[in-house]
N, C-alpha and C positions, 0 to 999 in steps of 0.2 A: 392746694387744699383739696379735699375730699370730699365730691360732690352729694350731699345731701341724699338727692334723689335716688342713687344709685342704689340697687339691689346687697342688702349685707351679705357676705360670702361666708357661711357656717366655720368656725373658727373649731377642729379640732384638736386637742392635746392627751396625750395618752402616759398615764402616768403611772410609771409601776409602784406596787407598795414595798415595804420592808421584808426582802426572801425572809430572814431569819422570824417574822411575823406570823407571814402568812405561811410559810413553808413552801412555797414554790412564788413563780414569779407569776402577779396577776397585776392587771392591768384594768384602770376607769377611765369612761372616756368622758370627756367634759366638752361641751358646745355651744356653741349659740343658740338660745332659743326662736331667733328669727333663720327662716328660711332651710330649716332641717327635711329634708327628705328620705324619708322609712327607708327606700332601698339603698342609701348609702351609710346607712346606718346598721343595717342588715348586712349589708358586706363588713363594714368595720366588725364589726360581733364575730361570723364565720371565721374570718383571719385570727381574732383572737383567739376562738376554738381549733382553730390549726396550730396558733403555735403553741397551746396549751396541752394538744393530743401529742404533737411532735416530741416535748419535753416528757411526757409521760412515757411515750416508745423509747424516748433514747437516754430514761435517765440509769437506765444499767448498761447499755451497750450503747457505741458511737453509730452513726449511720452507715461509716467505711465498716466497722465491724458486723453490721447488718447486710452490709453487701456481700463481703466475704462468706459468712456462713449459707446466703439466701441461693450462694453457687453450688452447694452440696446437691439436693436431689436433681439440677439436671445435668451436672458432673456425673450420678449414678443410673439415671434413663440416659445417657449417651455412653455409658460400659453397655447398659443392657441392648442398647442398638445395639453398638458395635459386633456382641457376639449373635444377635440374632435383628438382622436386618431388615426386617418388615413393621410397616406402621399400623396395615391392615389385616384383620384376618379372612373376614369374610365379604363379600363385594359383588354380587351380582350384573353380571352386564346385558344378560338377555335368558330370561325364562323358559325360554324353550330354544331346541337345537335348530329345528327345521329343515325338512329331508329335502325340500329342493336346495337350501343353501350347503347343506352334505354334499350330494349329488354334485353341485357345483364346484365347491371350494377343497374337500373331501376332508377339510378342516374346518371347524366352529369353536370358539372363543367365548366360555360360558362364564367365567368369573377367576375369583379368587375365594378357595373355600381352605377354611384354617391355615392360610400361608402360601398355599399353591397355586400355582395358574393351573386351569381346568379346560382340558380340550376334549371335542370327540372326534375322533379322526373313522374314517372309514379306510381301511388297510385289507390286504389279502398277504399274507405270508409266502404263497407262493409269487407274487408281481415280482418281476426283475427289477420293478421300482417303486419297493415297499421302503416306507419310513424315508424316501428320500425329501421331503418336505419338511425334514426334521432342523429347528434351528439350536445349532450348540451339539455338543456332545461333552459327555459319556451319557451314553441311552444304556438305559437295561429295560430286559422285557421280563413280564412276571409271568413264569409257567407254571403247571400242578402237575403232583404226580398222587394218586388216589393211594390209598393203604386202607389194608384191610385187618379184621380182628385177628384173622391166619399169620401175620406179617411178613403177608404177601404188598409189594409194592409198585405199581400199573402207571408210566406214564401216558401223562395224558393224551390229546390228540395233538396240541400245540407243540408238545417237546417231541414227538417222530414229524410234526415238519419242522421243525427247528435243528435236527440233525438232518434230513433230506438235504436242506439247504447247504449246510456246512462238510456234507461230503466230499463238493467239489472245493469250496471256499477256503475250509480247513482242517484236514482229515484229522487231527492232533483231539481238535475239540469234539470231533463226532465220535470217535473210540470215545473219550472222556464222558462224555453228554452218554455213551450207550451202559453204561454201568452206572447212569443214576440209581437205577432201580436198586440196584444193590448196597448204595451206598447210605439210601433212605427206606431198608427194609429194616421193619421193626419202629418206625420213628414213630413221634405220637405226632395226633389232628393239629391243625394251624400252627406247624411249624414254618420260618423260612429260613434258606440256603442260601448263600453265596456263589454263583458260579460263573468264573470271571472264563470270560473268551480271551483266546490269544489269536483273533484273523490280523494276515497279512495287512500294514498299510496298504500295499498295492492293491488289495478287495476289497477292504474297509465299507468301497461306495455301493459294491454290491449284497452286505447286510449290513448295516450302519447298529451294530448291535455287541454292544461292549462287555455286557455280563449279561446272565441271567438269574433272577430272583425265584428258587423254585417253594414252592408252600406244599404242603400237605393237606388234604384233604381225606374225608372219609366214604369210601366205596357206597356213598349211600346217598340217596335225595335230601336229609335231615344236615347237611353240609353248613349251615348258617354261622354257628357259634366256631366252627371250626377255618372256616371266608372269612368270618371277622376276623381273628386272629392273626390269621396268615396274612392279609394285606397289611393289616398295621404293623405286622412284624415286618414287612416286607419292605415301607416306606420308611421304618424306621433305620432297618440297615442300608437302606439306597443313602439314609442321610450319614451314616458313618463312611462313606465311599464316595469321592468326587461326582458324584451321579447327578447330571443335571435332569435328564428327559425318563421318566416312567412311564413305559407303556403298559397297561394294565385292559388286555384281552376279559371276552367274552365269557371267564373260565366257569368250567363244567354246566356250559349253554350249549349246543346245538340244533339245526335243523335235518329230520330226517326223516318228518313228518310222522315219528313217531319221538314219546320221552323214554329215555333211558331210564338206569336205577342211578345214574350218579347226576342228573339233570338238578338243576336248582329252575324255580320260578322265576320270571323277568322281575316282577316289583319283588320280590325275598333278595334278589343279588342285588338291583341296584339301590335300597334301602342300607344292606346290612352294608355294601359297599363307600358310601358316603358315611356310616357312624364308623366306619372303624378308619375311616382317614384321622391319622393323630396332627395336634400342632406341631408345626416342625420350627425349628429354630435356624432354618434355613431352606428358602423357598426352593419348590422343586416345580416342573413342569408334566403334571399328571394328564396322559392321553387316555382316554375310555374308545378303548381301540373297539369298533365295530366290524364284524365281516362281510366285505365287500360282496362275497359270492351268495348272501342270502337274498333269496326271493322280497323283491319290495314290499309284498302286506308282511314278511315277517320282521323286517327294517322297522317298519308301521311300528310293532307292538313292542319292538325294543325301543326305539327310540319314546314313545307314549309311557315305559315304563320308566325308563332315564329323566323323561322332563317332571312326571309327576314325582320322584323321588327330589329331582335338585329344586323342587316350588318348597319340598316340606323342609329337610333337616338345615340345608345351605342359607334357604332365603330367611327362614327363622331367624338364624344367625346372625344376617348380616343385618336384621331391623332391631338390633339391640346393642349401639355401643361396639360395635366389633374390632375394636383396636388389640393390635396382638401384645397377649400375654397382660389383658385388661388388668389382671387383679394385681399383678405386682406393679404396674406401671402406676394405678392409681394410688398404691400405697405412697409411691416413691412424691408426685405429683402434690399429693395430702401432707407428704413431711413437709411444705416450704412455709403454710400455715401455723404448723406445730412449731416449727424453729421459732417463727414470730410471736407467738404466743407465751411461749417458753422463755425468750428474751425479755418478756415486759417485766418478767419476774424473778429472774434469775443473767448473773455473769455468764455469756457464751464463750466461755475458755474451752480449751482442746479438753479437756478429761468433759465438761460440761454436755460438750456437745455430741461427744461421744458416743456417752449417756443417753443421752434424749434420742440422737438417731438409731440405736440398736433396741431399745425400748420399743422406740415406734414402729420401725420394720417388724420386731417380735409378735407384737399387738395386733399389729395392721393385717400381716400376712396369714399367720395363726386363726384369725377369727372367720377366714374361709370357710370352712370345715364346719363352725358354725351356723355362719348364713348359709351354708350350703343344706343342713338337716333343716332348719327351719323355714327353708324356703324347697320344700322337697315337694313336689308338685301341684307348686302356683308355675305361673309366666317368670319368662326372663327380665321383664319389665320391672316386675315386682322386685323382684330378687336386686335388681342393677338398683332398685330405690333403695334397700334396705342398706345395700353395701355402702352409696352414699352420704344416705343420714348418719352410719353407724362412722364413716370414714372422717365426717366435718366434726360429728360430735368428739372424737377422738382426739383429733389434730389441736382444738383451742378447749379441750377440758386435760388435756395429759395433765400443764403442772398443781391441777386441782388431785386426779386422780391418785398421781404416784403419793399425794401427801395423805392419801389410809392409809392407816394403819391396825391392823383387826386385833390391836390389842386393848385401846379404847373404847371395845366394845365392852370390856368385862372392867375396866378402872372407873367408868361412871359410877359415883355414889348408888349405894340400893337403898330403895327407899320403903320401912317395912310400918304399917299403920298398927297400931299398939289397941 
């Protein structure tokens, strides 16, 4: 027998009612009125709101059919890796260069700015053992040759030691390299050139320099809009070419203690140089080649000019969500919400989902252009908020959206007072 004294044990029973009644399955829970405690009561209730939500998600699509489609958008960011392999765009590792760690290492390790690794190397083109600290190859180096309104066309000081050097190395390419001028007379500002070296394997180690990337520039100080151009044309074609290593000279700087007519300003170059770096779809290894043979206080104002340019446009960057190729990624990221959303209310069959994924890419990507006029100078901050309000509102309002129709604007009754 059953001892009197002992504690009653809450007797629960959980009873469903009539599906065809209620229209879904619900459940009462019945218990004992001795010895009931709230929080397991409280747990019995949450489980039933589980399996009530569960039934509501899965009364058009089965769970395996939730899984299967829930593999779409990172099936599509693993295409979009695969052809451009980078997670980060931008990544700061150290703010400033610093000329004794130059001095030292004669290489510094500034980040990752829109996909690239970012070096400053200290080089002289004349050293017997220039760019030998270079890791990997194909290098190209980016030369100028000036033009003028006459089209007349001036290489610069880089491309006559860039043929000095290849006289002995590879006489083929120095005839070749000596008719640039003629080959870019007449060309217009911030063009770039292709121009591939054939040195012997057996010198290779004495200029480790596989092409050259020539740009155009204009016989004048006002050189900016035409820099910009040329280096982003320049990295853009190093990415159509196995081109691992860019070295990207000092161009139309020097010391001579006096300025020239084709001289640019230290903060004008390393400014316009850092906005005209484009995203690349495959990282490259960008060196901001310094010249060794310049006097230290003028090292000083280069390098002060260098570090105050990568504190502004780079480090910006990198304090805002910098994952590369943000806006499509988030689009892709925002579909896995929408597919769910989309499913509570609709069969996920192949023409279905179709549907809904070329929709949302359409919608998602298209509305850049958008946030982009209405966030036309606020913060990146702002702008990244606007994109994700506008991204979350999207993804769990589509299967509301698509059901306007703008012809029930004009079918509602008119209502005219007499």
């Amino acid at each position: 027998m059953r001892n009197s004294n002992l504690p009653r044990t809450p007797k629960l029973a959980i009873l469903p009612f009539n599906r065809q009644e209620s229209g879904g399955c619900r459940f009462t829970v019945h218990q004992d009125p001795l010895g009931v405690r709230p929080s397991s009561l409280n747990g019995q209730r949450r489980e039933v709101l589980a399996v009530q939500l569960l039934e509501k998600i899965t009364r058009r699509n089965s769970i395996g059919r939730f899984a299967i489609v829930s593999a779409i958008p990172f099936f599509l960011l693993a295409i979009d890796f695969f052809f451009s392999p980078i997670w980060i765009d931008t990544h700061v590792v150290r703010f400033d260069t610093g000329l004794n760690d130059l001095f030292q290492n004669n290489i510094v390790y500034l980040g990752i700015f829109r996909g690239n690794d970012v070096f400053v190397s200290l080089d002289d083109i004349r050293d017997p053992e220039y760019l030998v600290n270079l890791e990997g190859r194909p290098t190209a180096l980016v030369v100028s040759v000036f033009v003028s309104p006459d089209d007349k066309a001036v290489p610069g000081a880089l491309v006559s030691a860039v043929r000095s050097r290849l006289q002995h190395i590879s006489p083929d390419d120095q005839i070749r390299l000596q008719n640039i001028s003629e080959q870019l007379r007449g060309s217009n500002e911030g063009r770039a050139v292709d121009f591939p070296l054939h040195i012997p394997s057996s010198k290779q180690a004495e200029f480790p320099v596989d092409a050259l990337l020539v740009i155009t520039l204009p016989y004048s100080s006002e050189a900016k809009d035409a820099l910009r151009e040329g280096i982003r044309r320049a990295i853009l074609l190093a990415e159509t070419k196995p081109v691992l290593n860019v070295i990207i000279p000092c161009i139309g700087i020097k010391w001579q203690n006096s300025k020239g007519a084709t001289d640019t300003s230290l903060p004008v170059f390393f400014n316009t140089l850092f906005n005209a770096i484009p995203v690349t779809s495959h990282p490259h290894r960008l060196y901001l080649s310094l010249y060794k043979s310049w006097p230290t206080f003028e090292l000083q104002d280069v390098i002060s000019a260098l570090d105050s340019a990568w504190q502004s446009t780079p480090a910006e960057e990198a304090a805002t969500f910098p994952i590369h190729h943000r806006d499509t990624r988030l689009v892709e990221l925002f579909l896995l919400p929408c597919l769910i959303s989309c499913g509570m209310l609709a069969r996920l069959t192949v023409r279905n989902v179709l549907i809904i994924v070329i929709v949302f890419l359409s919608i998602g990507v298209g509305a850049k252009t958008a946030i982009d006029l209405i966030t036309t100078g606020q913060s990146p901050q702002l702008k990244l908020i606007i994109q994700l309000v506008y991204l979350t509102a999207l993804s769990v309002g589509l299967p509301f959206i698509v059901k306007w129709n703008p012809k029930d604007i004009f079918e509602e009754p008119i209502e005219v007072d007499c």
